[in-house]
C-alpha positions in Angstrom: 91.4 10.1 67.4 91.4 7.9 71.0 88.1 6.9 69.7 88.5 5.4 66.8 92.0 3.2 68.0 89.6 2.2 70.9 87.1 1.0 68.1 89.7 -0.6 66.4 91.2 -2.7 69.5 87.1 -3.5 69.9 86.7 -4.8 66.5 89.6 -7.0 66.0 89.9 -7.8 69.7 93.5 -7.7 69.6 94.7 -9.1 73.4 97.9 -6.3 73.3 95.6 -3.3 72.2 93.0 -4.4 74.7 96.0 -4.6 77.3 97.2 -1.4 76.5 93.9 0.4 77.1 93.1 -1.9 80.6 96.4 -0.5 81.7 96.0 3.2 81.2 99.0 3.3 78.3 99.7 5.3 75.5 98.4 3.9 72.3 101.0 4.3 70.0 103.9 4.6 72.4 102.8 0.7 72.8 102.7 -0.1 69.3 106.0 1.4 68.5 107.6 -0.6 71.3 106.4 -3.6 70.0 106.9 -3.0 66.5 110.4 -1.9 66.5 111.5 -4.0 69.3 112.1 -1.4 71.0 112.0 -0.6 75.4 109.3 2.0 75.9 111.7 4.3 77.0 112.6 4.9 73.6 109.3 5.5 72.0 107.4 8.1 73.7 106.2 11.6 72.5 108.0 13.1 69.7 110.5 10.0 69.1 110.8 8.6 65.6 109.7 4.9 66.5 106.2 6.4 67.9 105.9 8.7 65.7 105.9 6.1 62.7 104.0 4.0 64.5 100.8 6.7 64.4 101.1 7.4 61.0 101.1 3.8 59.8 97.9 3.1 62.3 96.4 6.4 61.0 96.8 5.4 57.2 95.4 2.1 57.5 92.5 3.5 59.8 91.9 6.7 57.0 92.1 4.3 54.3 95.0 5.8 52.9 97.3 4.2 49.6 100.8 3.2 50.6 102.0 6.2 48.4 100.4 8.4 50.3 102.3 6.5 53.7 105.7 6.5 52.0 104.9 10.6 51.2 104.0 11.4 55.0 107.0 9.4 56.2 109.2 11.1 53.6 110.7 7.6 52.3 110.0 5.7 49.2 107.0 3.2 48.7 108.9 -0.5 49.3 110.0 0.9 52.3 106.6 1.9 53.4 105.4 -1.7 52.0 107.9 -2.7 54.2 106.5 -1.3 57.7 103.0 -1.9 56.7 104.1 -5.2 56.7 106.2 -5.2 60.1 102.9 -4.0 61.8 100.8 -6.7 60.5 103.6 -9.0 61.7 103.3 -7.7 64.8 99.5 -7.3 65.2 98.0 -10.4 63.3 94.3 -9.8 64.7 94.0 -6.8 62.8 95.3 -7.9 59.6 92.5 -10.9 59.8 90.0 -8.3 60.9 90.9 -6.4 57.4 91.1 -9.3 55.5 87.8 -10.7 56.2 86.4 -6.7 56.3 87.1 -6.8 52.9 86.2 -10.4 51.9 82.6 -9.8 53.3 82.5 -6.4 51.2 83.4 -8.3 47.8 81.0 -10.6 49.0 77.9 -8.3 50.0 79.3 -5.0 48.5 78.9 -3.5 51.7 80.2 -3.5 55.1 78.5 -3.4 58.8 79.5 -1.4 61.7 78.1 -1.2 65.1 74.5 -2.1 65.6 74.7 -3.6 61.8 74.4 -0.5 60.2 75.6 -0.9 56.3 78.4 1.5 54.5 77.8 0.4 50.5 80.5 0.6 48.5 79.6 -0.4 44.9 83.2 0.4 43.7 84.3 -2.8 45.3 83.9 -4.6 42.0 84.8 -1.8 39.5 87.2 -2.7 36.5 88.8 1.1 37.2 91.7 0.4 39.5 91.8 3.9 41.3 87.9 3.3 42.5 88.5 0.0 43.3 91.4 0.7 45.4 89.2 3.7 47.1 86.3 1.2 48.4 89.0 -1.5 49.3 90.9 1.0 51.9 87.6 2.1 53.2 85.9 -1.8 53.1 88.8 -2.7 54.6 88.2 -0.5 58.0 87.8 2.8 57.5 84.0 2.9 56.5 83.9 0.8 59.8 86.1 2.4 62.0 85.0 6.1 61.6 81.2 5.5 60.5 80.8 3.4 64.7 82.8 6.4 65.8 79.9 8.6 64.3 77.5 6.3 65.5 78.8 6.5 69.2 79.6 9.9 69.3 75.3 10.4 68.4 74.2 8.0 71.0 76.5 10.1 73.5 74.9 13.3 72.3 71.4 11.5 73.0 71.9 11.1 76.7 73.4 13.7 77.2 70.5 15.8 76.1 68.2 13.6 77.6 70.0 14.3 81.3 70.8 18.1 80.9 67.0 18.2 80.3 66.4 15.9 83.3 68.5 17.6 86.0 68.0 21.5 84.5 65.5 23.6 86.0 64.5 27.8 86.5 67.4 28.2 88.4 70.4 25.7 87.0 70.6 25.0 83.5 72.5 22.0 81.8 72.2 22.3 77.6 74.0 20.0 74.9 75.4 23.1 73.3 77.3 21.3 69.9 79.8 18.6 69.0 83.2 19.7 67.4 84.9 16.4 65.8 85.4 14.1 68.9 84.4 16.5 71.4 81.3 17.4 73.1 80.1 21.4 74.4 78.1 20.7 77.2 76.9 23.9 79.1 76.8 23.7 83.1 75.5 26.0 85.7 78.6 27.6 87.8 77.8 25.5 90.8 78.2 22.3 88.8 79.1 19.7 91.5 81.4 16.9 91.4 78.6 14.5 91.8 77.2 16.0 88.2 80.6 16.1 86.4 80.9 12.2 87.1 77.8 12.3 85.6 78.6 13.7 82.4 81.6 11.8 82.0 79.9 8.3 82.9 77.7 9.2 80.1 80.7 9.8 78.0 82.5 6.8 78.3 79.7 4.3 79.2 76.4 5.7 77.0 77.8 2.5 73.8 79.5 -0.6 76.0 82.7 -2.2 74.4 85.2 -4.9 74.9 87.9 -1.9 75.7 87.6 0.6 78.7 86.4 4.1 77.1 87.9 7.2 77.8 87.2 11.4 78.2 89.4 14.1 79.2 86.7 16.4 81.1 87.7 20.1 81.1 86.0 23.3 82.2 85.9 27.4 82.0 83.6 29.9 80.9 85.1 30.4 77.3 85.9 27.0 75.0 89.1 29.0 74.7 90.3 28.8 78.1 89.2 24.9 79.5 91.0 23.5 82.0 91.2 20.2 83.4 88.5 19.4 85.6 91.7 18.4 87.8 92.4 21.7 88.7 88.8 22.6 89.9 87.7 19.6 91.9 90.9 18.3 93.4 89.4 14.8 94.3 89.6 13.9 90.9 92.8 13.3 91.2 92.2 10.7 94.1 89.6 8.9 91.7 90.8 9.3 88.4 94.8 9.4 89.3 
């Protein structure tokens, strides 16, 4: 999911999401902060303010109704209405980012994401009120939002391929093995140096340039089962990465 709330602070170039992302923060730990007024102290993992916080952002990124919102937080819908609200209050360059989404969609009865690339949604001017209200959550970002994530995540996949063909040879092998929802199989020989995991992760997090820093947790192991953090095998990682 960091890399669609990256592609969202991209799009609407909101100066606090940017912020939180320059300054290595917690996404929604942030966003709970500033939407409940609340010290940070109070809104980390597990606490009530952050956890609200990520299932408002999630909803409006998924396209989901406000229903659907007042269901997951287990309160009724003018309450949800009511935080919706509160977080556009609070981050008014993604409300206009929405707004215009979906003014260009009535408009065109499409929307762009990266590199111009066109999600249609006819159902933006349909007299039935449940298929309207479909294509106006996803006009609004989620077409956007997930179909760039797809559209980075390929371009990733691309040079990555292109490199593990590059550097592999009859006695050290690098493959693109398979992608499983945001994450990336890559295989290594067992020698894999430091040097080449930087590699791999520059590729990562630099292969599609945006306004926000990118971000990859890098883990290895012989089974997908058992990955650890690339922290624990090449101790200066930790001098680099922190």
């Amino acid at each position: 999911m960091a890399q669609e709330l990256i592609l969202l602070a991209h799009f609407t170039k909101d100066p606090f999401l940017i912020n939180v992302y320059k300054n290595k923060q917690d996404f929604y730990t942030m966003v709970a902060s500033k939407m409940f007024n609340k010290d940070v102290s109070e809104c980390g993992d597990g606490t009530v303010y952050r956890t609200r916080a990520k299932t408002i952002v999630l909803s409006l990124l998924y396209g989901k109704a406000t229903f659907t919102l007042a269901k997951d937080l287990g309160i009724d819908k003018e309450e949800a209405e009511l935080l919706v609200e509160e977080f556009f209050n609070n981050f008014t360059n993604v409300k206009q980012w929405m707004d215009n989404n979906l003014k260009f969609c009535k408009e065109n009865g499409y929307v762009e994401m990266l590199y111009g690339r066109k999600r249609r949604l006819p159902n933006i001017t349909s007299s039935d009120w449940k298929l309207y209200g479909r294509a106006e959550r996803q006009g609004k970002a989620n077409a956007i939002i997930q179909g760039s994530a797809s559209i980075q995540t390929k371009l990733v996949m691309i040079a990555l391929d292109k490199w593990c063909n590059t550097y592999s040879n009859s006695t050290r092998k690098f493959a693109l093995i398979s992608s499983i929802h945001d994450e990336v199989l890559v295989k290594v020989p067992k020698d894999v140096t430091f040097a080449e995991m930087r590699r791999l992760e520059d590729i990562m997090i630099n292969t599609l340039p945006l306004d926000v820093p990118s971000k990859t947790d890098i883990e290895l192991s012989n089974n997908w089962g058992k990955l650890k953090n690339i922290k624990n095998i090449f101790p200066e990682w930790r001098v680099t990465n922190g």
